[in-house]
C-alpha positions, 0 to 999 in steps of 0.5 A, a space after each residue: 500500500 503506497 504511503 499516506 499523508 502521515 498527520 492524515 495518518 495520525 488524525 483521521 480515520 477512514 480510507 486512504 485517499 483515492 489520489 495525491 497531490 504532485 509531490 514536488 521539491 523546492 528551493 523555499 524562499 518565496 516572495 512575500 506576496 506570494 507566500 502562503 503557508 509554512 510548516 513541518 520544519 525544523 529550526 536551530 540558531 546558531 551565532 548570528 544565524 537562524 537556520 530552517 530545514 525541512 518541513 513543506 510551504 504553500 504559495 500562489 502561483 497564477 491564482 493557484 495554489 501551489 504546494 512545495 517539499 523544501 529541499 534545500 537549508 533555508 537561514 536568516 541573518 541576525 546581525 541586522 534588524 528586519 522585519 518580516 515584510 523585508 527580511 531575506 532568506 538565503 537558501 542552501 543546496 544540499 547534496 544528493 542523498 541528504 534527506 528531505 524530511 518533516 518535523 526533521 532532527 535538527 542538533 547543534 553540536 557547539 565544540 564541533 560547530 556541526 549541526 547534525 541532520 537525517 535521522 528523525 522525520 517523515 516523507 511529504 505530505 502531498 507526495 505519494 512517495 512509496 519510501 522514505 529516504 534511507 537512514 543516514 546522517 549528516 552534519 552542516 558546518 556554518 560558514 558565519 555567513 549563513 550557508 556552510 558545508 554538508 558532509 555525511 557521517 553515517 551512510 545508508 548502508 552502515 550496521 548502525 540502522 540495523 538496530 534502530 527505527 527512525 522516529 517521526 514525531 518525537 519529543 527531541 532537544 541536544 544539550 551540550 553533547 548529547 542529543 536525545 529523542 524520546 518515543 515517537 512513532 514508526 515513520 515507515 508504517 503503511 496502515 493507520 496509526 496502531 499502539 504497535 507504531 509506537 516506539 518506546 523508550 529514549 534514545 541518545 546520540 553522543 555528538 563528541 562519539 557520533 554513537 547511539 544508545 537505547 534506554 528504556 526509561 519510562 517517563 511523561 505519564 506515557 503508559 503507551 509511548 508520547 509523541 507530538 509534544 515538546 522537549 525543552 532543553 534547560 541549561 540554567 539547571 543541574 549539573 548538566 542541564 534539565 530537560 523538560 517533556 511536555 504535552 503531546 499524546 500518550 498512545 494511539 486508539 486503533 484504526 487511528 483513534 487519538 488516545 488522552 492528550 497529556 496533561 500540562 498540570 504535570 510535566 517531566 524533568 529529565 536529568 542527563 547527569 543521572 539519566 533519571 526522570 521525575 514527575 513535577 505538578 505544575 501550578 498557575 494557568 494551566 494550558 490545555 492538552 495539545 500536539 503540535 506546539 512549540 516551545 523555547 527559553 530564556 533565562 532572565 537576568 533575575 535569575 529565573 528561566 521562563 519557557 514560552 509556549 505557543 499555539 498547538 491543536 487538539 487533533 481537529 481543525 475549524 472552530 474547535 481549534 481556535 482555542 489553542 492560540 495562546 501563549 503560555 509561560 512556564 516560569 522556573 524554579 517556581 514550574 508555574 504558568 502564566 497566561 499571556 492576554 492575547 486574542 486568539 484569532 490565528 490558530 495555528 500548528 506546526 511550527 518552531 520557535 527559537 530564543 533569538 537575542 535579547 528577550 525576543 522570540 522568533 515563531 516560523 511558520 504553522 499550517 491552519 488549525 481553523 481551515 475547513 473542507 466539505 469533501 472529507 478526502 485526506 489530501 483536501 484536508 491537508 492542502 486546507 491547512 496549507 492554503 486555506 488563508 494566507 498567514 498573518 504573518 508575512 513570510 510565517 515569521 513573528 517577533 514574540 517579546 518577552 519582557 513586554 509580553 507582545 508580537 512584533 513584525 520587527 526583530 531588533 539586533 544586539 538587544 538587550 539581555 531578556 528582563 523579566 517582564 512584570 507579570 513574572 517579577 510580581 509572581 515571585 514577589 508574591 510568593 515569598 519562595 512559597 512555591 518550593 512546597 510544590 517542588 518534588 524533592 529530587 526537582 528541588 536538588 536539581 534546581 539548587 544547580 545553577 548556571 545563569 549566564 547574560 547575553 544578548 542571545 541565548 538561542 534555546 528554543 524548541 519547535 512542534 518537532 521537539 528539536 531544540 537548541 541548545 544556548 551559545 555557552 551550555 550549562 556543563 561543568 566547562 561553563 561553570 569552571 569558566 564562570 569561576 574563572 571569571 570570577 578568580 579574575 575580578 577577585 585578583 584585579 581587585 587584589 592588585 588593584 589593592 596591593 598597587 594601592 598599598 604600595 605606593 600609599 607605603 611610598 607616600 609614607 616614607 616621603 612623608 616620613 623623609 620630608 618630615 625628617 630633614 625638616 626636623 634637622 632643619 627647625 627642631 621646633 615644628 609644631 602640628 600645624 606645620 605637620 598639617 601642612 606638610 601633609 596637606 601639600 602631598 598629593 597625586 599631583 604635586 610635583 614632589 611625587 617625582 623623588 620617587 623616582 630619585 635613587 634613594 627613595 626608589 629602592 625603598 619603594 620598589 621594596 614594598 611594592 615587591 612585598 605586596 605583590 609577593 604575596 601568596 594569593 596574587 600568582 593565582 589571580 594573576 593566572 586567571 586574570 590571564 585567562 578573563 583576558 584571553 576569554 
């Protein structure tokens, strides 16, 4: 049986459809007043560049609507300040044989500067493609100027996929090493969505060793598998991070009924150091269940790290799905939502968001959630999603800010490290820390481990995939180690500065001292007010600081300068002064 629609799969019942759309592949930049739909692909900021890959997009061509498979690396500068009427987008050719997917993996392995590709996905929408591209992965190495080179690791032959499934629709996020995937479903099944499809279990991919590994942890309230939900990935917490699974489904009926939604009243927290997960409840306003949503993060220069979650459905489209435009903050260490005012006018799902400087939010893409069709036939319910309105966004992209909690068509470069906005400073202010009673235990110990760095981009994010990146200096044991660096620096400048201080402070004295002397040689009757003025007539300016310099005094200066700074606690700041600089 040829391949269906895989969201026709998930969500609709019934028999396969009688015909397909053209599958066609195609650059994916297009002209603004043109531009339909996006949706499907995955997104990942790595310096000043936001790169999209996969997914399929909508335009019009001739009053017609068209429907296109991306296939090549789409990038967007972050250098310059755009708006989305304006911006440019730059496309990349890929080689042959690098996969085209939806809901791609997208990680990016900083030490190595390589985003990895090719492992998780599913095949077009509009295509009646009998097979999925073959396993095998590649790696994209940026230039800094938004295109880069593509090079294959694993090829399709290799034993490796011998042991392993690829995944469509798993929860997904990389941390500083390792990227993690968990559950998901069989992208290679030809028949309606069945509890067999789903995949168990986690899975881990070591960017440092390029290998695989299988866990059978169980986590996320998932008695039958999760899929379609979100992993966020939070560096500003544990020793090596925290990841966070949320929303999404646990399990699927037969013959394609979707099973219970999952519940945002409880989230799970996955510590990588330990490879232990724990159920955290949640308080606050509570989003509702849904799939297909994205997610990203930032942490605050208060010290708090707030996840932002938008948009998303509840699996049916039309009137029934505008109630799941809305915007969502969870807000850490307390794990409480707060609820952004909006008007949900523009429900869509299917999307990425990405941390893109400052406290700004870029949202990519989202099909209709409130399109509608009579016919009933899969692909006319899925061309309606892609063509049924244009998006209100043009070219898909929108500037969430979250310090004054509002959309944008502009995105401003260099911004300012993200605030907390005041809803979430007056929560805390509020609770009075009463909300560790909530925390379980073990949650409680992880967020006692924290990594709070200031920048101007921190690049978390996550899309409806779960592909998550992972910010520009990851919380690991090398981000710390360099933070007390840091810190050794500022304490030995301030040491030096003293010991400087003290030392020509000691040459003053002795000057003093010296002219006191020979005055009293000269006048053995000096009274205090003469001892008053000499003093008075000491200062950083006075020509009489040059019998410093003179043979005598210089060796009596360069003595207490050579005490203070031998002192055994300056070769270790010197040290690290060294290494503040080179940083």
């Amino acid at each position: 049986m040829a391949h269906t629609s895989f969201l026709a799969r998930l969500s609709i019942s019934g028999p396969p459809p009688t015909k397909a759309l053209e599958p066609r592949q195609a650059p994916g930049v297009i002209a603004a007043s043109e531009f339909l739909r996006r949706g499907y692909q995955a997104s990942v900021v790595v310096g000043n560049w936001v790169y999209i890959d996969g997914g399929e997009f909508s335009f019009m061509s001739d009053g017609t609507p068209q429907y296109e498979y991306a296939s090549t690396l789409l990038s967007i500068d972050l250098s310059q300040n755009w708006t989305n009427a304006t911006v440019a987008l730059q496309s990349t050719t890929k080689p042959n044989g690098a996969p085209n997917l939806n809901s791609p993996s997208l990680w990016y392995h900083e030490s190595e500067n390589l985003i990895y590709s090719g492992f998780a996905g599913w095949n077009s929408s509009f295509g009646n493609e009998p097979n999925l591209p073959a396993m095998s992965l590649w790696t994209f190495q940026p230039d800094g100027s938004g295109s880069g080179a593509w090079n294959e690791i694993i090829d399709a032959n290799s034993s490796v996929w011998s042991q392993l499934t690829r995944p469509a629709q798993p929860l997904m996020a990389f941390g500083s090493d390792s990227a993690w995937v968990l559950g998901g479903i069989t992208a290679d099944w030809d028949q309606y969505a069945s509890p067999e499809n789903l995949i168990p279990g986690m899975l881990q991919f070591d960017m440092a060793s390029r290998l695989f590994s299988n866990s059978s942890v169980q986590c996320c309230n998932a008695t039958g598998g999760i899929y379609k939900g979100a992993l966020q990935y939070v560096p500003s917490f544990g020793p090596e991070g925290i990841h966070i699974a949320m929303g999404g489904q646990n399990g699927i009926g037969n013959n394609g009924v979707t099973a219970g939604l999952i519940d945002f009243g409880t989230v799970s927290v996955f510590d990588p150091a330990k490879q232990e997960w724990w159920n955290q409840t949640t308080t606050g306003s509570v989003p509702s269940p849904r799939v297909e949503f994205c997610t990203a993060g930032i942490n605050s220069t208060n010290g708090t790290y707030e996840i932002f979650v938008y948009a998303g459905w509840g699996t049916h489209l039309g009137p029934a799905a505008v109630q799941y435009d809305t915007i969502n903050i969870l807000t850490l260490p307390a794990f409480h939502w707060i609820s952004v005012p909006y008007n949900p006018e523009n429900p869509r799902h299917a999307l990425s968001c990405n941390a893109v400087g400052g406290s700004q939010i870029l949202t990519i893409g989202g099909v209709d959630s409130n399109s509608q069709v009579a016919t009933g036939l899969v692909e006319d319910i899925i061309a309606s999603t892609f063509n049924s309105s244009p998006d209100p966004f043009a070219q898909g992209l929108a500037i969430f800010d979250m310090t004054t909690m509002a959309f944008s068509n502009q995105y401003t470069a260099g911004a300012l490290p993200y605030e907390q906005s005041e809803v979430v400073k007056q929560f805390y202010s509020q609770s009075n820390e009463a909300y560790k009673n909530n925390l379980t235990p073990q949650v409680s110990e992880l967020l006692n481990v924290t990594h709070f760095f200031n920048s101007t981009s921190t690049n978390n994010s996550s899309s409806s995939s779960g592909s998550s990146s992972t910010p520009s200096s990851p919380a690991t044991s090398k981000q710390s180690e360099s933070n007390g660096l840091k810190s050794g620096a500022i304490a030995g400048i301030a040491v030096g500065a003293s010991a400087a201080f003290f030392a020509i402070a000691a040459g003053i004295g002795y000057l003093l001292r010296r002219r006191r002397a020979s005055q009293k040689s000269e006048t053995p009757e000096t009274t205090s007010k003469n001892e008053y003025k000499e003093m008075a007539s000491v200062n950083f300016e006075n020509h009489e600081l040059h019998e410093m310099n003179g043979p005598g005094r210089a060796f009596e200066l360069q003595e207490q300068s050579v005490q203070e700074l031998e002192h055994p606690v300056v070769p270790v700041e010197l040290q690290a002064h060294q290494n503040f600089h080179r940083d």
